[in-house]
Every structure is written in structure tokens, then in C-alpha cells.
RODO-2510 file (C-alpha; in nm, 4 decimals, decimal comma):
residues 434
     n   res          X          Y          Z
     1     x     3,7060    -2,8416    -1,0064
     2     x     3,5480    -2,4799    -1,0979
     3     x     3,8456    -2,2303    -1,0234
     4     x     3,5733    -1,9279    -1,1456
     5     x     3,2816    -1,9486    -0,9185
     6     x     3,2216    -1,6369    -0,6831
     7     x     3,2497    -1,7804    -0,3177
     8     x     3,4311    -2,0818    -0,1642
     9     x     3,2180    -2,4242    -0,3113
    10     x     3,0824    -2,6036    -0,0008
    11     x     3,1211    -2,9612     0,1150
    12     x     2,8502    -3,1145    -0,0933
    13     x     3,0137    -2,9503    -0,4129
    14     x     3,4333    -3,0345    -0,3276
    15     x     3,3153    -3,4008    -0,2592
    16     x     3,2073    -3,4197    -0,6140
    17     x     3,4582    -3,2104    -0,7664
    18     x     3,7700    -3,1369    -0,5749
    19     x     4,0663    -3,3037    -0,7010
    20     x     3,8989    -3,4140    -1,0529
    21     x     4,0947    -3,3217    -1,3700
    22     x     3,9294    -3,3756    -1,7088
    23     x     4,1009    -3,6132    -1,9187
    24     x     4,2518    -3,4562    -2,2231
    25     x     4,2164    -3,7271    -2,4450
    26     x     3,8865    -3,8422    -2,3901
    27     x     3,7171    -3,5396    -2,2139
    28     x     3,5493    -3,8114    -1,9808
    29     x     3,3179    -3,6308    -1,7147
    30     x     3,4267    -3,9150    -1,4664
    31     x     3,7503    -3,9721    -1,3274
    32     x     3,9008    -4,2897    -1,6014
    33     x     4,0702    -4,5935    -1,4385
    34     x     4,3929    -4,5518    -1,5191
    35     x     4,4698    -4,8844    -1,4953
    36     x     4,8730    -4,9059    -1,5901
    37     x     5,1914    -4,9837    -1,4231
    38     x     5,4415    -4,6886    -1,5842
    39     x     5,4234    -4,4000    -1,8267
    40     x     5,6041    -4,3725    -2,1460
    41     x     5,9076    -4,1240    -2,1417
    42     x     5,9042    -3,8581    -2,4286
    43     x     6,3016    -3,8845    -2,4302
    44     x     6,5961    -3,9395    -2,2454
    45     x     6,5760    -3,6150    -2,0635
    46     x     6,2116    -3,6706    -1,9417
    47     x     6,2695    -4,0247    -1,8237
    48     x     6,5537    -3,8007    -1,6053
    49     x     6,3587    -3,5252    -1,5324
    50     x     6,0618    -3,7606    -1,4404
    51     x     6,2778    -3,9753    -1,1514
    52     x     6,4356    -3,5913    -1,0485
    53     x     6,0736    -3,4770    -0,9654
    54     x     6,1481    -3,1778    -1,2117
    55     x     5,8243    -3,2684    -1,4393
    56     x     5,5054    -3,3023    -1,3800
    57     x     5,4630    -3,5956    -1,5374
    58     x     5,4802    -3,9870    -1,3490
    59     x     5,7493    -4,2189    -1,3607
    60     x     5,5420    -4,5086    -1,1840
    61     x     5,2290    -4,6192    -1,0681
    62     x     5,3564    -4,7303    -0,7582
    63     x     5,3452    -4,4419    -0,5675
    64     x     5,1807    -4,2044    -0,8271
    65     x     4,8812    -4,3150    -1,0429
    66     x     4,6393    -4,0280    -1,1675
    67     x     4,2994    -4,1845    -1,0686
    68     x     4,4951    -4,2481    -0,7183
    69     x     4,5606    -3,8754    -0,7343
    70     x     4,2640    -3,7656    -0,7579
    71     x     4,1248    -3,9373    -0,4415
    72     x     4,4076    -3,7785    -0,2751
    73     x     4,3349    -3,4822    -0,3184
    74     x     3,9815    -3,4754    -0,2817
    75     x     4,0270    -3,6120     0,0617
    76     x     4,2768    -3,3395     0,1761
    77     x     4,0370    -3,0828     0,0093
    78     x     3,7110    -3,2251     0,1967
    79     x     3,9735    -3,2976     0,5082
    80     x     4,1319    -2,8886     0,4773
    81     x     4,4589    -3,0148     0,4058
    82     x     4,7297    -2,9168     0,1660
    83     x     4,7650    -3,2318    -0,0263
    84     x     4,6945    -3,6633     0,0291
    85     x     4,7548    -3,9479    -0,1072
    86     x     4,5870    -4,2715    -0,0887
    87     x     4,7584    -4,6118    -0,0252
    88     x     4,6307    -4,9827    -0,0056
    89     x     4,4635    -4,9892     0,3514
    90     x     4,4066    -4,8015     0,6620
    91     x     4,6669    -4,9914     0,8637
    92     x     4,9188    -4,8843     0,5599
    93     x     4,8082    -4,5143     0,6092
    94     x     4,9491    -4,5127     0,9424
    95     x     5,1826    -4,7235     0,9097
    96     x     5,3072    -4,5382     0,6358
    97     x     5,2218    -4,2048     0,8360
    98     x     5,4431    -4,2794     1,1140
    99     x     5,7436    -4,3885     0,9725
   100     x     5,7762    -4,0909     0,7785
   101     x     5,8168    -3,8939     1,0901
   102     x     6,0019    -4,1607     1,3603
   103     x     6,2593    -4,4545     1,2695
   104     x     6,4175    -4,6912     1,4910
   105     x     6,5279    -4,5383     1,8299
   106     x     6,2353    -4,2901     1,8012
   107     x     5,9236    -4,2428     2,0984
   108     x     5,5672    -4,1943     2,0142
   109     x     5,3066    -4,1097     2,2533
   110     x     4,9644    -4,2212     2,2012
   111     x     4,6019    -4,2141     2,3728
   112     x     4,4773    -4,5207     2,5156
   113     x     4,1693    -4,5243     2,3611
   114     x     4,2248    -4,6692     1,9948
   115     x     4,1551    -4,9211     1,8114
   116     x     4,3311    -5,2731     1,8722
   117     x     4,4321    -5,3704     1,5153
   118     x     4,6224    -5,0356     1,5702
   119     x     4,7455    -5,0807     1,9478
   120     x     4,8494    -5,4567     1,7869
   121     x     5,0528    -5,2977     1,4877
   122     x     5,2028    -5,0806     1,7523
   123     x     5,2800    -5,3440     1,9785
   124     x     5,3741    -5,5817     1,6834
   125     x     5,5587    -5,4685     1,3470
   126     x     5,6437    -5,1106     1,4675
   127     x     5,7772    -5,2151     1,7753
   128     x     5,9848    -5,4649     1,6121
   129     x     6,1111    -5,1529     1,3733
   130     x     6,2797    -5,0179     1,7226
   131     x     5,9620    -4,6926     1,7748
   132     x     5,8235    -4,7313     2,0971
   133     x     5,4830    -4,6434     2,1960
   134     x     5,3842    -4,4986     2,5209
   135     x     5,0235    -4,4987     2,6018
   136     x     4,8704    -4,2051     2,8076
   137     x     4,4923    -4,1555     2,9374
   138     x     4,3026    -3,9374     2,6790
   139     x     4,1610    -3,7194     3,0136
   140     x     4,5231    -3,6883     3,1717
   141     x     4,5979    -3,3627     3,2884
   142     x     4,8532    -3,0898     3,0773
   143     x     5,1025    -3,1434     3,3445
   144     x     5,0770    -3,5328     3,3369
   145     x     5,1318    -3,5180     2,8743
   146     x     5,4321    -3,3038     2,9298
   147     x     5,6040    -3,5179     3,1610
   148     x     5,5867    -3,8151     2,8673
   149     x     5,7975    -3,5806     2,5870
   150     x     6,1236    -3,7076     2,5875
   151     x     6,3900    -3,5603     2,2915
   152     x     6,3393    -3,8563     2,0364
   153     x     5,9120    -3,8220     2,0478
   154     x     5,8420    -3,7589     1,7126
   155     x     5,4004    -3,7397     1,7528
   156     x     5,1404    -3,7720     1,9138
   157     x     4,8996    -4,0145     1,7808
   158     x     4,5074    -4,0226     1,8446
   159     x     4,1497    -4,1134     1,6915
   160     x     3,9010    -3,8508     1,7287
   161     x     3,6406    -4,1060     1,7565
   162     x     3,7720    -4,4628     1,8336
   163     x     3,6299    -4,7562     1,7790
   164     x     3,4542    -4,9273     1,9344
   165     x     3,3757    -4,7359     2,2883
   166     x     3,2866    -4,3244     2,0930
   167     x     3,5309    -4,1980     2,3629
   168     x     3,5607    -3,8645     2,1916
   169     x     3,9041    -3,6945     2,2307
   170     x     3,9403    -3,2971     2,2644
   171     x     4,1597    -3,2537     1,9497
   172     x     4,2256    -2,8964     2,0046
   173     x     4,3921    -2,9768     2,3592
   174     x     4,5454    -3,2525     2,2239
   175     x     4,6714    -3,0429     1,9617
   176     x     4,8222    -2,7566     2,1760
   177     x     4,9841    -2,9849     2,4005
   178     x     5,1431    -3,1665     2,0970
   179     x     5,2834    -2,8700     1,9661
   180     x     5,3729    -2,7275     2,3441
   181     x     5,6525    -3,0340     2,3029
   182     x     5,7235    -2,9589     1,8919
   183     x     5,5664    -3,2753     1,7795
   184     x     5,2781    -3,2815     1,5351
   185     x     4,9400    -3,4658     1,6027
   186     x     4,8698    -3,7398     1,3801
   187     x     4,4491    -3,8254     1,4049
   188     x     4,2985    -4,1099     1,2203
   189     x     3,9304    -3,9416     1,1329
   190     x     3,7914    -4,2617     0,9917
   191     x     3,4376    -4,3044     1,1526
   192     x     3,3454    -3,9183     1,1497
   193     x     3,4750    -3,8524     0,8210
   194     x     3,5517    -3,5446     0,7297
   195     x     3,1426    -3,4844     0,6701
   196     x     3,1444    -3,4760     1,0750
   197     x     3,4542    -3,3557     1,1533
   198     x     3,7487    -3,1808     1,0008
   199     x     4,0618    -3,2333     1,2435
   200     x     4,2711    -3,0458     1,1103
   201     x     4,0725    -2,7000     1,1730
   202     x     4,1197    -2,8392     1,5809
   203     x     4,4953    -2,7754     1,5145
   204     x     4,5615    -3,1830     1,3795
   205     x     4,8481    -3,1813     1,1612
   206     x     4,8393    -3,4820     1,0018
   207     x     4,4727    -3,7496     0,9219
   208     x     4,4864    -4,1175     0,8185
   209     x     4,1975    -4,2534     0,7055
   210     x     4,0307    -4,6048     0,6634
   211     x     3,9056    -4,5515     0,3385
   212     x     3,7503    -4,8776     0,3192
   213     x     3,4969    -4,7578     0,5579
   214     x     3,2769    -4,4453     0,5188
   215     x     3,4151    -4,3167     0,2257
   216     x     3,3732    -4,5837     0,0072
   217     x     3,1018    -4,6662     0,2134
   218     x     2,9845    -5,0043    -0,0052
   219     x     3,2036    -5,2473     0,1380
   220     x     3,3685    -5,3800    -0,1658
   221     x     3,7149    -5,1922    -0,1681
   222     x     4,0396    -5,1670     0,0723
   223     x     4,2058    -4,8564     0,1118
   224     x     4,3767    -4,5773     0,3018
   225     x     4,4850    -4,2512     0,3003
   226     x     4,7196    -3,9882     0,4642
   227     x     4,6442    -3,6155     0,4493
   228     x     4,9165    -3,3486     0,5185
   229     x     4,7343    -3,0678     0,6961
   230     x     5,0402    -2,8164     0,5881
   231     x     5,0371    -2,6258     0,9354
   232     x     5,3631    -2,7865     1,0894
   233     x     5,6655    -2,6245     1,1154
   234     x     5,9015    -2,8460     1,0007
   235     x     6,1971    -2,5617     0,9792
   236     x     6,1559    -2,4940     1,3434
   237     x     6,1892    -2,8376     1,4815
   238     x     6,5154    -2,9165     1,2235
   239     x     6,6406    -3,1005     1,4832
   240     x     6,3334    -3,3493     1,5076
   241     x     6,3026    -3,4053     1,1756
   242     x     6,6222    -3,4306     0,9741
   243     x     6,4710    -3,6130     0,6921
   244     x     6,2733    -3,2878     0,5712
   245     x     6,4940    -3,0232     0,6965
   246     x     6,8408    -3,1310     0,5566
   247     x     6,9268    -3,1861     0,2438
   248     x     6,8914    -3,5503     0,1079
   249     x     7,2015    -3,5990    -0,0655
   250     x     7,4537    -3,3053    -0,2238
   251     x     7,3140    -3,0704    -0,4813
   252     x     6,9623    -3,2079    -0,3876
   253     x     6,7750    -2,8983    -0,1480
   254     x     6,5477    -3,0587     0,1711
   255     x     6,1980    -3,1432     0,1225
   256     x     6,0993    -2,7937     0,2937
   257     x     6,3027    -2,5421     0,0843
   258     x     6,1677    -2,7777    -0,1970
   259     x     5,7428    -2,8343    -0,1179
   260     x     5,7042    -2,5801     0,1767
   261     x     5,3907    -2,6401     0,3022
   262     x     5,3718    -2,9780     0,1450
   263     x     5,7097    -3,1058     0,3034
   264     x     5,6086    -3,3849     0,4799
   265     x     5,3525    -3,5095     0,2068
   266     x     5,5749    -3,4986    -0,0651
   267     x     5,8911    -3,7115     0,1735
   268     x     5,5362    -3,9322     0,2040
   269     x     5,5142    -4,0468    -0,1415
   270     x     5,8932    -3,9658    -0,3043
   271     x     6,0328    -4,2097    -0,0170
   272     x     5,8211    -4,3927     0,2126
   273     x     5,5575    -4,4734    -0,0450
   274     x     5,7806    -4,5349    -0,3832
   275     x     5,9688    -4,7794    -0,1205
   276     x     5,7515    -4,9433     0,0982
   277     x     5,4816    -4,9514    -0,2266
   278     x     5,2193    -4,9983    -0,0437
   279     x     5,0249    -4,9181    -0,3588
   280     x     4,6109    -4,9074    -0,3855
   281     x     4,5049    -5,0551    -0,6960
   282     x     4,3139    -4,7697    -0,9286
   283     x     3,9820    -4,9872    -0,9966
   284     x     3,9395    -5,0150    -0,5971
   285     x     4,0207    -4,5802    -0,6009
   286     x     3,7359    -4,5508    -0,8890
   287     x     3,5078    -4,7059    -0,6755
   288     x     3,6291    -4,4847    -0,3467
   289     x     3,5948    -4,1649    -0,5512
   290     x     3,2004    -4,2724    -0,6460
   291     x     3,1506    -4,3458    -0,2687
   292     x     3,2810    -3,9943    -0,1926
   293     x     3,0360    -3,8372    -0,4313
   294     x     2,7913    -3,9140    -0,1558
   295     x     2,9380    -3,8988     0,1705
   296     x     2,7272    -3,6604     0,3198
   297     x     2,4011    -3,7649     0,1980
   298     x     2,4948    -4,0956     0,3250
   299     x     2,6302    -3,9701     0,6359
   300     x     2,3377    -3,8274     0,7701
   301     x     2,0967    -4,0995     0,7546
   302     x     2,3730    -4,3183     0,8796
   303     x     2,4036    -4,0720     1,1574
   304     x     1,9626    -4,0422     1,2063
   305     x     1,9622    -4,4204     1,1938
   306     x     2,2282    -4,4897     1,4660
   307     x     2,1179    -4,1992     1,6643
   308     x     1,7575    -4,3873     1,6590
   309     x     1,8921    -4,7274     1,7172
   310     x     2,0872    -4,5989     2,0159
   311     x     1,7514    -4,4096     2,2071
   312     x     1,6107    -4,7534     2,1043
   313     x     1,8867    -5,0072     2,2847
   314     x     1,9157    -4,7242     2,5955
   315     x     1,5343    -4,8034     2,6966
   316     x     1,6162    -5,2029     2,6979
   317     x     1,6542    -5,3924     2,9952
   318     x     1,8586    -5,6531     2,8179
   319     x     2,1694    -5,3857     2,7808
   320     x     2,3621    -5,2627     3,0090
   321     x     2,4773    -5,0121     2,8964
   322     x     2,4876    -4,8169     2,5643
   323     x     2,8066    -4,6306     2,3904
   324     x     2,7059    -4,3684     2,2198
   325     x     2,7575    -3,9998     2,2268
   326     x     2,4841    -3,8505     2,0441
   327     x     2,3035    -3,9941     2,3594
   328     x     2,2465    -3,6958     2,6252
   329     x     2,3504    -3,9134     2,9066
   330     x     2,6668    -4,0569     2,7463
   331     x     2,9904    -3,8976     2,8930
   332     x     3,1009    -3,7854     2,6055
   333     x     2,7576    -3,6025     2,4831
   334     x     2,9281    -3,2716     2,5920
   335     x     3,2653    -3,2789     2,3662
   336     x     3,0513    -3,4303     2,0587
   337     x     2,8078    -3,1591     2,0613
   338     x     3,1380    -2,9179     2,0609
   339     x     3,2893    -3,1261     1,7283
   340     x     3,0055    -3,3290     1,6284
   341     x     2,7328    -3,0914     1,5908
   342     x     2,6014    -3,2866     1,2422
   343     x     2,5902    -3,5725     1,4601
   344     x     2,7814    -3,8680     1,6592
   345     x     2,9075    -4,1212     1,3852
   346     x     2,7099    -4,4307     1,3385
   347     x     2,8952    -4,7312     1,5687
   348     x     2,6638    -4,7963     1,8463
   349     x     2,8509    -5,0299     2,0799
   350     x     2,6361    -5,2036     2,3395
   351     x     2,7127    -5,4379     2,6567
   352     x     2,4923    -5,6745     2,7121
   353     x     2,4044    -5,7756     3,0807
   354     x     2,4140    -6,1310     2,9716
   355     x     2,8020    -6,1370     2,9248
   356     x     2,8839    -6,3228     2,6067
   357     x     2,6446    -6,5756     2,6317
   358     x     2,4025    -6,3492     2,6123
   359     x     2,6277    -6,2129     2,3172
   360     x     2,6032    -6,5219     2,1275
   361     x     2,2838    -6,5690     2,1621
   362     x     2,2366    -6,2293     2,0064
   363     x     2,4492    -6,2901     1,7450
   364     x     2,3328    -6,5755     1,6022
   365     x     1,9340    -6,4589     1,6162
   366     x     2,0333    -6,2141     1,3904
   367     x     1,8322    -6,1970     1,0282
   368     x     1,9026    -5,8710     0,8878
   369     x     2,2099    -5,7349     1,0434
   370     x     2,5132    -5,8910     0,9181
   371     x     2,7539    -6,0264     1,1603
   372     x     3,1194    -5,9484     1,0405
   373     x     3,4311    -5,7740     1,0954
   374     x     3,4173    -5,4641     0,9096
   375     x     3,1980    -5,0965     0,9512
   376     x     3,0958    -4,8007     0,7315
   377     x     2,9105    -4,9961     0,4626
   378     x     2,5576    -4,9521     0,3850
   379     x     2,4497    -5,2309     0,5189
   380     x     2,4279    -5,2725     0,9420
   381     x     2,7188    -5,5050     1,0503
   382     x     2,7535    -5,6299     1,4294
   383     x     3,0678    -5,8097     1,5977
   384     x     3,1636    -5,9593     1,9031
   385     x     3,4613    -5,7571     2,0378
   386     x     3,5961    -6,0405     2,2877
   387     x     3,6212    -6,2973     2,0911
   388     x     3,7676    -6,1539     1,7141
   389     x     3,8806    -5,8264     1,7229
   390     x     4,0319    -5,8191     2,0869
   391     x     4,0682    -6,2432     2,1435
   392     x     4,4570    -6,1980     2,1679
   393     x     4,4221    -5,9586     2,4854
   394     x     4,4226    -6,1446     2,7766
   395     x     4,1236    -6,0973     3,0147
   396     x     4,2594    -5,8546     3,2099
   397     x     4,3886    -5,6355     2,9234
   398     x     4,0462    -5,6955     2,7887
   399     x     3,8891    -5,5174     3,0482
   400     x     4,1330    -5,2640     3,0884
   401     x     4,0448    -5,1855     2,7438
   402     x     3,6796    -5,1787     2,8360
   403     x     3,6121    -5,4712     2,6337
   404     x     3,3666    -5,6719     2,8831
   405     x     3,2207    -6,0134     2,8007
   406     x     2,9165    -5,8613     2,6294
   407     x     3,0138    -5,5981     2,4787
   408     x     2,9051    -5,5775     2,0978
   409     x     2,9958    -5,3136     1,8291
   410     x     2,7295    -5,2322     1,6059
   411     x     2,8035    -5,0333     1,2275
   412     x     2,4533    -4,8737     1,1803
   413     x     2,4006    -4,8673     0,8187
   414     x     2,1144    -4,7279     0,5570
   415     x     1,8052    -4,9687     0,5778
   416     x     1,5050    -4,8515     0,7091
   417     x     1,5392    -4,8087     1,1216
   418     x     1,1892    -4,9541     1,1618
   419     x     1,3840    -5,2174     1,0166
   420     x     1,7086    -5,2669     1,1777
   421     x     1,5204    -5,2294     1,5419
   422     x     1,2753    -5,5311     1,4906
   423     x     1,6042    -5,7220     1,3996
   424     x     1,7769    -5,6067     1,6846
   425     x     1,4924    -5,6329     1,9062
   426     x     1,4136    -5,9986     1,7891
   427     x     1,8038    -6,0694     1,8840
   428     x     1,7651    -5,9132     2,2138
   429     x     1,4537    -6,1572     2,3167
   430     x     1,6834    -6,4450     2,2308
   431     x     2,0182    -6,2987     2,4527
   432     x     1,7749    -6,2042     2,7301
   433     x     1,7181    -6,6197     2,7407
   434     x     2,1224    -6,6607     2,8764
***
């Protein structure tokens, strides 16, 4: 990227640039696939030096390939972080996330609205590592968080805009009660994007992202990615966080007095990610890093469409009720005008008043709109949550979760609206029939 220019290069610009290093072989404009397992060693010394983290050249692919590096640091750049890294999924960004701070024993608190392939990892593999996971209400009061810290909590652990319900979460409380207890807040920022919302300027400290979704944005890659915001204090909670305060082995300094600011990134990929290897293939990276080129032109019609859509399923007697908090009446309208002023993301999640029947039939009436588990592609995708996503909850947990019988999430992609409506409005006839 430009290190000359004259004033600080805006979003449009970074998501183009940042992070992009010309090849020096080649002089290739775009980013090569570097498509190889290892580097070659100039000597004895540098294969040492290499493994030591004293060059600044790569001893493997599997936690450090340069077309991989670039993506991971234009995401920290577009997220205001200090550095990223991208790994093979979104569930392997957290999962990757989290144990670099906790480890068996070790208490995580978390808000209860999230989404279930990440309550189920929780509840599943993690818990099975020995971290528990406490759940509290995203509204609860200071008082109410506070009580929950208990000496082995080692985050907090939110979305700012979860899927599927839009229940948007006040990051910068969040963020000061986190930090109240000496924890950091961990925020997965996937269906904003950084285009809508930068966490990290809200006092997050660290943002996993689903990078399959609106970054790529085409639907033809898997990937994550972890961002190290840099604003933690690592030194002052020593006692929380042994594995970047103290020093590794003897001779070796700790990951702070090493990285600084970088600390926890850098544990990130020299230990959790060169042992776990949960490594994203460069060819699916080249194609992330052409879907971030444009993110926010793509954002805002995906954000014009669903905001359209939504007015459009609000004024239909066949819905109960509409999710959506670019909507004036939606609950949430007031905190996403305060960190969504570009707009509200593009899920629209609807119940219909038909219960599921009504959900079938609207399901299988659609023509245009593509019913499948995924969202953030181009295309408009629409799922029933009761019987895929959340079919392993019971009923009552269901319900809990606000999952009703009818409920449908919608991913509002880039066709015309004109024509995503007369789909949707052709499916609606046939639910209103149940």
C-alpha cells in the first residue's frame, strides 16, 4: 500500500490496497497464489533463524503463507487492528481465538444471543476441552455482568450483530464491563463487516470473522479470520494470561516483551495456529482478497436491498413479525442507528404466522431465492431455522432461543429488489394457504 500519500487513505482505498506487497520477482499488480507447502532455507543458519522467529522469512505454509498474509492484514487494517491472520473457517477463527486466551479449567462468559453452530461448539468440542461457558442476557444490568467474573474468566465473547434475530449488542458497554473484570472482549463482526462496523473503535479487543460470508461475498470459498485489536493489556493482567506474559521456555523472552502490541496475535499463529494447523488454502485466500476489493460497493446495495425487502415483508399480513433493525419500529432501531449508521446488515429474518407449515410452504414456492444454509453471497439465500440450523435444540430451547416454528432467515443478496420481492411475494401467497 502507498506509504507517501498526504492524509490517512479511506476505506474504499485500504480494501484494495492494505496489506498488498508487490512481488519482487514478477512485479505482479495482484496478490500471486502462492500455492506451496515450505520455503527453501538459504543455509543452515536461516533454516534456524527461520523456526527462532529471528527472520523474516517463512518456515511453513501452515501457519504462514504470503497470499494468506496478505488477507490478514488487510482485514485488521479495514477492521483497525494491529495485525490478523486468516485460518480455514469461521468456526476455526474462534475456535482458534479462544483457546489462545483460556485452556482447560478456564470460564468464559458469553451473551445469549449468538449463533447456534457457535453456542453448539461451545456446548460441544470446547466444553469437552474443560472451558466452560456461562451465558448472560445481552440487556443485563452492570451489576448483574460483574457478579458472573470469577478468577479463571479469561473473555467475554459476543456478536455485534447475531444471526439470525439482528439483536444488536452495545459493544462499548460490553467492552467497559469486560475490561472492569480484566478480560478482553472477543466480537465476531461477520454480518456487518467491517464496511458497517469497526468493533474495535467500541473498545473490542479481539474480531473473528466468517470470511466465507461478506467478504468473499461469492459463495465459493471457506474461511476465517482473527484480528488482534492491540489495545489489551496483557502486562497488567500477568496473572490471567501466563502464556504471553512469562517467558516460554529459558533464554526465550514472553510474547509481550517480544511483539508488544501484537502479543496475543503473534502466540495466535507461532502456537495455536502452527499446532492446531487449521490452515486456509491460498487459492480459496486469492479469491477472499478479490471479494474484499469490493466490500463496500457490495455492501451497500446489499444493505438498500434488505432494507427494501424488510419495509416490504413489515406491510404483509402473512408475517408476523419482521427482524430487522434498519426498521424504525424494530427494538433495536435505536442502538443500530448509534453503530450502524451506513445501514443494518442484510439478514432479514421473518416469522411467519403460519408456523412451519406455513414455512414450508414458503420454502418450496420459491423460484429465485435459493434455499440453503449459508449467507453473504450475492445471490438471496433463505433457510428454515427449526428444522437445520437449530433441529438439535429441543422445543423448548428452541423457543428460548427465539426460534419459533416459522421463523425464516433470509441473506438479502444483489439482484434487482423488484426482483427478489415478486419471489418472495409469490412464496408468501403459497404459505398464506397453511
Amino acid at each position: 500500500m502507498p506509504d507517501d500519500c498526504s492524509h490517512p487513505l479511506d476505506f474504499e482505498t485500504r480494501q484494495i490496497h492494505a496489506g498488498a506487497v508487490v512481488d519482487a520477482e514478477t512485479r505482479a499488480r495482484v496478490t500471486p497464489i502462492y500455492q506451496t507447502a515450505g520455503y527453501v532455507f538459504d543455509d543452515f543458519d536461516d533454516g534456524e533463524d527461520r523456526f527462532a522467529g529471528r527472520s523474516r522469512y517463512r518456515a511453513y505454509s501452515r501457519n504462514d503463507n504470503p497470499t494468506n498474509a496478505v488477507a490478514g492484514r488487510r482485514i485488521a487494517d479495514l477492521e483497525g487492528g494491529v495485525d490478523g491472520i486468516v485460518v480455514s473457517s469461521g468456526q476455526a477463527a474462534i475456535a482458534a481465538a479462544l483457546n489462545a486466551l483460556a485452556e482447560a479449567g478456564d470460564h468464559i462468559l458469553a451473551t445469549r444471543s449468538l449463533y447456534e453452530g457457535t453456542r453448539e461448539m461451545f456446548r460441544g468440542i470446547l466444553k469437552r476441552q474443560g472451558i466452560a461457558f456461562e451465558y448472560v442476557a445481552d440487556d443485563a444490568t452492570d451489576a448483574e455482568w460483574a457478579a458472573r467474573f470469577r478468577p479463571n474468566t479469561k473473555a467475554v465473547y459476543t456478536e455485534t450483530l447475531p444471526n439470525p434475530l439482528n439483536q444488536v449488542v452495545d459493544i462499548e458497554r460490553l467492552a467497559r464491563i469486560a475490561h472492569a473484570a480484566g478480560v478482553p472482549l472477543v466480537v465476531d463482526n461477520t454480518v456487518p463487516t467491517p464496511y458497517l462496523w469497526r468493533p474495535i473503535e467500541d473498545g473490542a479487543d479481539i474480531v473473528v470473522h466468517s470470511t466465507s460470508k461478506w467478504l468473499s461475498g461469492h459463495g465459493s470459498v471457506i474461511g476465517g479470520a482473527v484480528v488482534d485489536g492491540g489495545r489489551f493489556d496483557w502486562a497488567a493482567h500477568a496473572d490471567r494470561f501466563p502464556q504471553l506474559t512469562e517467558p516460554p521456555r529459558p533464554g526465550v523472552a514472553s510474547f509481550v516483551e517480544r511483539f508488544g502490541d501484537g502479543a496475543y496475535l503473534a502466540y495466535l499463529r507461532s502456537v495455536i495456529v502452527l499446532e492446531y494447523g487449521p490452515t486456509v488454502p491460498p487459492l480459496s485466500t486469492f479469491l477472499l482478497l478479490h471479494g474484499i476489493e469490493t466490500l463496500s460497493v457490495r455492501m451497500d446495495r446489499h444493505v438498500a436491498n434488505a432494507q427494501e425487502v424488510a419495509e416490504f415483508l413489515a406491510g404483509r399480513p402473512e408475517v408476523a413479525r419482521v427482524f430487522y433493525p434498519g426498521l424504525v419500529d424494530d427494538p433495536f432501531h435505536s442502538l443500530a442507528s448509534r453503530y450502524l449508521p451506513r445501514g443494518a446488515g442484510s439478514i432479514v429474518s421473518i416469522d411467519l404466522a403460519g408456523g412451519r407449515e406455513a414455512a414450508q410452504r414458503f420454502l418450496d414456492a420459491l423460484r429465485l431465492v435459493s434455499p440453503m444454509t449459508h449467507i453473504g453471497d450475492v445471490r438471496t439465500l433463505a433457510i428454515h431455522l427449526g428444522s437445520t440450523i437449530h433441529a438439535k435444540l429441543t422445543e423448548g430451547e428452541r423457543l428460548e432461543a427465539g426460534i419459533t416454528p416459522g421463523l425464516v432467515r433470509l441473506s438479502i443478496g444483489l439482484e434487482s429488489p423488484r426482483d427478489i420481492i415478486a419471489d418472495l411475494d409469490r412464496a408468501l401467497h403459497a404459505a398464506a394457504r397453511a
